[in-house]
N, C-alpha and C positions, 0 to 999 in steps of 0.2 A: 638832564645834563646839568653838571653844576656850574654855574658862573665864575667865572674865571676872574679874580680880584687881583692887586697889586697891595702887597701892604701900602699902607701909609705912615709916612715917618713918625717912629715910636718914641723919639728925643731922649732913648734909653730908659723910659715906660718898664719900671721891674717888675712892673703887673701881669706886663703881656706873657713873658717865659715865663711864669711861674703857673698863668692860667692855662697857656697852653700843655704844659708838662700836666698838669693836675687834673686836667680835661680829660687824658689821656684817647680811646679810640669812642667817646661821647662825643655826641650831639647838642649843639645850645640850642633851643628849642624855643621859637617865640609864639605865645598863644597871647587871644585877644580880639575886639571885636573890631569892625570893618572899620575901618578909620583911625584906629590905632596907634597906628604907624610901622606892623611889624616889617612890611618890607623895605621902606626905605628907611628906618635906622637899622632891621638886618643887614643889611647890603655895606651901613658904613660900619660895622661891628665887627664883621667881617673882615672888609678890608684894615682894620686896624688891626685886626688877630691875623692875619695874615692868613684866612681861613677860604675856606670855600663857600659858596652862599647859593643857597637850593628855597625858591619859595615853592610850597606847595601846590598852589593854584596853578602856576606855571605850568610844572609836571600834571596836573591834571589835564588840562586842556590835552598838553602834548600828548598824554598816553591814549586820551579819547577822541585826538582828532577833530575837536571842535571846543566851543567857547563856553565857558562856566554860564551863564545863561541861556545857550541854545543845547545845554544836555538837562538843565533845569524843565527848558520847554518841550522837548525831547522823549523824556525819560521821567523828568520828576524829581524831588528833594531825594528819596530812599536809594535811586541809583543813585544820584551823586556822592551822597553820604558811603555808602560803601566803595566807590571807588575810590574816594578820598581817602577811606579807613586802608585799603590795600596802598598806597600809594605812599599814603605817610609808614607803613610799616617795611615796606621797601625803602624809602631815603634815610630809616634811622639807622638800616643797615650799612650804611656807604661816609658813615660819619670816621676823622671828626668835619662838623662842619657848623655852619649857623641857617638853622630850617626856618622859616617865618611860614606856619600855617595856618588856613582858612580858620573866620570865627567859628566855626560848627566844631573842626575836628577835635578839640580837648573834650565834647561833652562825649565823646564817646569811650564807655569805658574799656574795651580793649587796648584801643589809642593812648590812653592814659597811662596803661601798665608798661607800654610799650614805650612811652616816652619815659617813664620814672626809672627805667632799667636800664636806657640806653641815652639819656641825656641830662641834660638840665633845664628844668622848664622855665620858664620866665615868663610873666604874666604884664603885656604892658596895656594899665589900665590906664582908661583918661574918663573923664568930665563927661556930660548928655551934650554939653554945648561943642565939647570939642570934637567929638564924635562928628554931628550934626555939620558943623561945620566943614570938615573933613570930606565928607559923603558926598555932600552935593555938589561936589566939583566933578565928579564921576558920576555916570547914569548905566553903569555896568554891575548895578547889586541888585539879584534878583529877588533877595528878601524884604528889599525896600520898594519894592513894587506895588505898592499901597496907596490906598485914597490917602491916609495921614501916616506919612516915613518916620516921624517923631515918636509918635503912638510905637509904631512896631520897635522902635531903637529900645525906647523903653521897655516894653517888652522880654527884648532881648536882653538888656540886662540886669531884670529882674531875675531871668532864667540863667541868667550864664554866671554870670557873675559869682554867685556862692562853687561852682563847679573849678573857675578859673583861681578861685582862690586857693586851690591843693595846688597849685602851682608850689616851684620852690623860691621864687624869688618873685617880688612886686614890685616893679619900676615905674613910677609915675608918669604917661603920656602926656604933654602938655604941650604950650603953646610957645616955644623955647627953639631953635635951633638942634636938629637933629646930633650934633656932636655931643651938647648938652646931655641929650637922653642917651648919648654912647655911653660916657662918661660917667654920671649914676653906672651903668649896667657894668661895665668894667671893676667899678668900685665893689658894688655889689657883690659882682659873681667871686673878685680875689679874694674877699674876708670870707664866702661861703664855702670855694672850694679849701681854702687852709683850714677853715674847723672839722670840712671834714677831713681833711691829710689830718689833723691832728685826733680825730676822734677814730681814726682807722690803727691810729699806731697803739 
């Protein structure tokens, strides 16, 4: 079920119609790893575009009835992963909208096709510190469940990272005020979606 947002005052913001016109029935699509930040600057990207805002995990749980670590303990990574894969290819159907999904789903490449035909990917990358930081304010990440959580971060984006970067757009996660990283992504995505209105004409 998608979250129910209020714009926020656009101060006549010629970004916003022109991104939403150019979006057309696409998806902004945020990938990224845990800590990131894709749902809470989803949520305010959202309400600036005056959009609807679906995070993936969410609807996970909802559609399994239980919590992204007790289907990890459950069932194991390979179900999650595939009902994530089912789940993100159901909310790109229901776009437009701004999706914030789990760090796993972009590595999968049916996901990917499906995200590149039906949205606009957006990769928000940050720092090992900032990450780090980030994480352990929550004790609800079942990949971090390691004798050294630093070690596995690493890790993870040695592995993800070269994947996250077929994204179409890279916005720097940092340590800033979430309007800030709107703001990039707004800028971002107006100059990406006009070259392509202009490379389509």
């Amino acid at each position: 079920m998608a979250e129910t947002v209020s714009p926020a005052p656009t101060r006549d913001d010629p970004r916003i119609a022109a991104i939403r016109e150019r979006l057309g029935a696409r998806s902004i699509v945020l990938v990224g790893l845990m800590g990131a930040g894709k749902s809470s600057v989803g949520r305010r990207l959202a309400q600036r575009l005056g959009l609807p805002f679906l995070d993936a995990d969410v609807e996970i749980e909802r559609a399994a009835g239980m919590s992204i670590p007790d289907i990890f303990a459950a069932h194991g990574e390979a179900h999650f992963r595939d009902g994530e894969r089912r789940v993100v290819a159901r909310l790109l159907g229901e776009g437009p909208q701004v999706l914030a999904t789990g760090g796993g789903a972009y590595m999968n490449e049916e996901t990917r096709r499906r995200i590149a035909e039906r949205g606009v990917c957006i990769w928000l990358k940050a720092e090992l510190d900032v990450l780090m930081r980030r994480v352990r304010k929550r004790q609800n990440r079942p990949l971090l469940s390691t004798p050294d959580p630093e070690a596995t971060m690493r890790r993870l984006m040695d592995e993800r990272y070269p994947v996250y970067a077929l994204a179409d757009l890279v916005i720097l996660s940092r340590d800033v005020p979430h309007e800030a990283v709107v703001e990039d992504i707004l800028d971002c995505l107006s100059r990406h979606l006009a070259g392509r209105a202009e490379a389509a004409q």
